[in-house]
C-alpha positions, 0 to 999 in steps of 0.5 A: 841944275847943279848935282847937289840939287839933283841929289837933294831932289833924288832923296825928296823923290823917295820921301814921296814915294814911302809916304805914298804921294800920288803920281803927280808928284813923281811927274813934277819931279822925276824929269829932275831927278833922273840922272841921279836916281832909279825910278821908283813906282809909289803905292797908296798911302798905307796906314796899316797892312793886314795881311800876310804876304809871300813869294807871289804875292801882287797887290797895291800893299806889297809895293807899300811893303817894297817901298818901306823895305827900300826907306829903311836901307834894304834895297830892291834891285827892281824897285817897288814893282807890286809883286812880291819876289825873291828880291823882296824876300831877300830885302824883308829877311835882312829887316827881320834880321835886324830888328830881331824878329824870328825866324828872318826868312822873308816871310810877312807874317803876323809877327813881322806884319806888328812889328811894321804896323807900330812904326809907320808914319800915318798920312791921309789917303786912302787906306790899303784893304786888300781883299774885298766886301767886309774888310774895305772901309767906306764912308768919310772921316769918322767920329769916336763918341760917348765911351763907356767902360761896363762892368762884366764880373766884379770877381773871379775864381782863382784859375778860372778862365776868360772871364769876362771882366768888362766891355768898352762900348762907343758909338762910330758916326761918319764912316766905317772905322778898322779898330787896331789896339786898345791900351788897358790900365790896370792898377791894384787898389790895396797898397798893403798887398801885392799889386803886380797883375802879372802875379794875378792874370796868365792871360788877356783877351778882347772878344768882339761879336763873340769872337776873340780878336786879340789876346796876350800873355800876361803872366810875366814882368816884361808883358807889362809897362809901368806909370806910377802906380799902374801897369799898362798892357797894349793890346795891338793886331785887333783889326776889328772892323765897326760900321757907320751908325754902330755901336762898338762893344769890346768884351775884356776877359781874363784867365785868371792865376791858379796859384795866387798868394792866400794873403794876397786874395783880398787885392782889388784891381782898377781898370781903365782905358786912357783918354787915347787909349783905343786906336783906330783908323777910318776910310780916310786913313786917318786915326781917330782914338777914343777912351775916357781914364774916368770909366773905371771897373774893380775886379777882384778875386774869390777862392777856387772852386773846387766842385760843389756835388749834390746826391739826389735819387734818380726818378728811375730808381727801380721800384721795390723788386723780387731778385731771384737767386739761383741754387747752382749758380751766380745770377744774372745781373740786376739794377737796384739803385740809380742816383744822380751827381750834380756838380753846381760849380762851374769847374771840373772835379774829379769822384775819387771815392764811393761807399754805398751802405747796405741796409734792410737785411735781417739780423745777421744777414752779411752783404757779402753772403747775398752779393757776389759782384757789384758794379757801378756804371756812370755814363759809359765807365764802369767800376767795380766795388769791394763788398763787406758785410754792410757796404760796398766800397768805390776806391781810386775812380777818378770818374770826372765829373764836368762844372754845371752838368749832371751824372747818373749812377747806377749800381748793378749787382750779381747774387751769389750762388744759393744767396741768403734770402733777405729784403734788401736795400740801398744808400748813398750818403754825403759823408761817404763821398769823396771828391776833388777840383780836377785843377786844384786837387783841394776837396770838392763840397758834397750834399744830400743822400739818396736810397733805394727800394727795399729788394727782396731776395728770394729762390721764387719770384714775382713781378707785380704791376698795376692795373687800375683802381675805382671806389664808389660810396654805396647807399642801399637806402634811406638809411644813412647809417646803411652808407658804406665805400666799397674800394677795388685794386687790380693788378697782375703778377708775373711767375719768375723762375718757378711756379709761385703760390699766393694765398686767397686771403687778404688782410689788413695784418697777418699772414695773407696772401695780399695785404692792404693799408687803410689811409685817411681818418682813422678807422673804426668799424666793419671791414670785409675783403675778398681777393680774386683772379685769373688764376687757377686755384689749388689748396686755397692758392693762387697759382701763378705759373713760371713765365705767366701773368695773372690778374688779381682784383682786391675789394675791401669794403669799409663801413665805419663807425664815424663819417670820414675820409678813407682810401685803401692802398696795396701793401704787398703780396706774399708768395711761396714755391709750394702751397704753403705759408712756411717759408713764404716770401713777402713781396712789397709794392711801390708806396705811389699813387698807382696801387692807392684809390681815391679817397671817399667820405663815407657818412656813418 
């Protein structure tokens, strides 16, 4: 044989060995080619590698590696040995280093491992999977089938992020397929504005199973190619694996721009997927592509939010109480109003500022006099308020509030030493909220109000809880004009501070001891009261000593004029320090169900 023939014999050996021929092939020809060549060991055929690889690493796709390496005019003096050296990583940093790839250490990493998996030839045979279990493919040559492009989300929110625009589903029969790049056409349907996505995307992703597989910056000119009137962006390095029989489901999202022209707001984007335009190889090694440009999803593109806030009174919003002020001293700390904060939009916003009104004082009465500091607790932060004579004044809080969830607020007052006594309450406004889009910075909407229970400020204290309620009609004879509904209310009241003296009266009006409310039909007729209790009794009061619990029974009994429906309920209890009604504080109850009897009808 001539040694042009054993050189041409030589370089047909090393064509063999890249493409990854089997070993018969080396066996034919090697006897021919040895005088001229160095013997070269050949690999699998490859059809991607999906791994990264190092000093030390052995395996089937590092002689692959080492065989490319050598095809490309970076020797290996060793030869294609399957073990990964400083000789390999010499021959792969002088690769990266010409063909721009950073840092050109000899490192096969993600970045290296893209750049190679674009340009290998593909040639039938067995596919290199390193590993094993989940990422070996089995079965014969697969079949793509039945493409489908789902519309996700027709628009987003400017500055929003991944939302999820559309899914591409196919059905994979015949084999296991590894799914590797899908090519997306993205086109703007309004000519007039602009149509350029990277003016409108920051970034793209696919989602598979739930997790994200592939991703890409989007946001400048070169991300993206152009074809006419559309742009197209590859997506590569997906290594999505889908089973014989199953169905694939490619999720597209998109983190949309926050700084998209007003004027070009109204843009609408097609996308689409080429008949070729998905990727993928089979258990065979073979590429198999799907796609269908005719499948096509508009997406468009709303204003940002910026928050959407909705006041409401929080069910634990304290029931109407006795705030004991001290003579000498500051108090103790109270919770008189709770409210909560919604935000219904799914974006961040940030509670700048907050006034609270204070109302129900008497005439001439200033916050300023009764409060002497005022907080306000919203999870674990705390703000202090500013108080004027009818407000109480939030600046600069900055108390973020998360999209779609919920905070509760609760305002905690001190009273002043020897506070003026007065009833007092709360109130929480839409107007007087302010609040912004943590990303934008523009004003969040605000919505409905919320209020307290009127308080009552005072020297003397009381609490007062229910206990239980009854009513029952009586008909002492036959006579249906004798039919009358006798109503009882018991509940207790604890002394706070001092002693407190409650008169043994009670009434519908004036100055009683306990007063009550008839409700249902209007009443006419006869009415008669008695109030007892547990308490002892000192110059036609009730005494309730300081720390103790007394129980009080009301019993009204209604005989009325005209047949109807009547119930009573507690209205409030007066109290004073001294057996006396001069200077006597009006303790009003709760309006619920709970100091209210059932109502009776009550023929005349």
């Amino acid at each position: 044989m001539t040694t042009t023939n054993n050189t041409l014999v030589a370089k047909l050996f090393a064509v063999l060995a890249v493409v990854g021929l089997v070993a018969s092939s080396v066996a034919v020809l090697a006897p021919q080619a040895r005088a001229q060549t160095t013997t070269i060991q050949t690999a699998t055929a490859v059809t991607a590698f999906y791994r990264d690889m190092t000093i030390g690493s052995t395996g089937a796709d590092v002689t692959a590696l080492q065989n490319w390496l050598i095809s490309k005019g970076h020797a290996i003096p060793a030869g294609a040995t399957g073990y990964f050296g400083a000789q390999t990583q010499a021959a792969l940093a002088r690769y990266q280093a010409a063909n721009a790839i950073a840092p050109a250490v000899g490192y096969f990493g993600p970045v290296t491992r893209a750049h190679v998996n674009q340009a290998i030839v593909i040639v039938p045979g067995t596919p290199t999977n390193p590993g094993n279990g989940s990422n070996e493919l089995d079965g014969d040559e697969a079949r793509l089938s039945n493409f489908d492009l789902v519309r996700e989300q027709s628009s987003g929110n400017e500055g929003d992020k991944e939302v999820e625009v559309a899914t591409v589903e196919f059905d994979v029969d015949g084999g296991d397929i590894r799914v590797e790049r899908l090519d997306l056409r993205v086109e703007g349907s309004n000519g007039s504005l602009n149509t350029q996505p990277w003016r409108y995307f920051d970034r793209i992703a696919i989602l598979a199973d739930g997790k994200e597989v592939a991703d890409k910056d989007v946001d400048s000119r070169s991300d993206w190619s152009r074809s006419g009137d559309s742009y197209r962006l590859s997506l590569t390095g997906l290594k999505h694996i889908v089973r014989e029989n199953d169905a694939a489901e490619l999720t597209l999202v998109a983190d949309i721009a926050g700084n998209i022209d007003s004027a070009d707001m109204a843009q609408t984007f097609v996308f689409s997927i080429d008949d070729r335009g998905i990727r993928a190889v089979d258990a065979k090694g073979i590429q198999q592509y799907v796609g269908e440009d005719s499948e096509t999803v508009s997406f468009g593109f709303d204003a940002e939010e910026n928050g959407d806030l909705r006041i409401s009174t929080n069910s634990d919003n304290p029931d109407a109480s006795i705030l004991v002020a001290d003579e000498d001293r500051e108090s103790g700390e109270y919770d008189v109003f709770v409210f909560d904060l919604e935000n219904r939009d799914d974006v961040d916003s940030l509670l700048t500022d907050l006034t609270i009104d204070v109302t129900d004082m008497n005439m001439g009465v200033d916050a300023s006099d009764v409060i002497r500091r005022a907080t306000l607790e919203i999870g674990r932060d705390k703000f202090q308020g500013d108080v004027n004579a009818s407000t109480i004044e939030f600046d600069d809080m900055d108390a973020e509030i998360d999209g779609d969830d919920e905070v509760t607020a609760t305002l905690v007052i001190r009273l002043a030493r020897a506070a003026t006594t007065t009833p007092i309450a709360f109130a929480l406004a839409n107007a007087n909220v302010e609040a912004e889009g943590v990303r934008s910075g523009n004003d969040a909407t605000v919505s409905g109000s919320a209020s307290s229970e009127t308080h009552t400020i005072a020297f003397t204290g009381i609490v007062v809880e229910p206990v239980s309620t009854s009513q029952t009609v009586v008909t002492p004879g036959s006579d249906a004009s004798s039919t009358y509904g006798t109503y009882s209310i018991r509940f207790e009241v604890t002394g706070l501070e001092e002693d407190a003296y409650i008169a043994s009266t009670s009434a519908t009006t004036g100055t009683v001891g306990v007063q009550y409310v008839i409700g249902g039909n209007a009443f006419a007729g006869t009415e008669s009261t008695s109030l007892t209790s547990t308490a002892d009794m000192e110059d036609g009061f009730y005494l309730v000593r300081e720390g103790r619990t007394e129980t009080f029974t009301l019993t009204v009994t209604l005989d009325p004029s005209t047949a109807g429906t009547y119930d009573v309920r507690l209205n409030s209890v007066r109290f004073n320090e001294e057996a006396d009604f001069t200077g006597s504080t009006v303790f009003t109850v709760a309006n619920n169900a709970d100091y209210r009897t059932d109502p009776l009808y009550i023929a005349n």
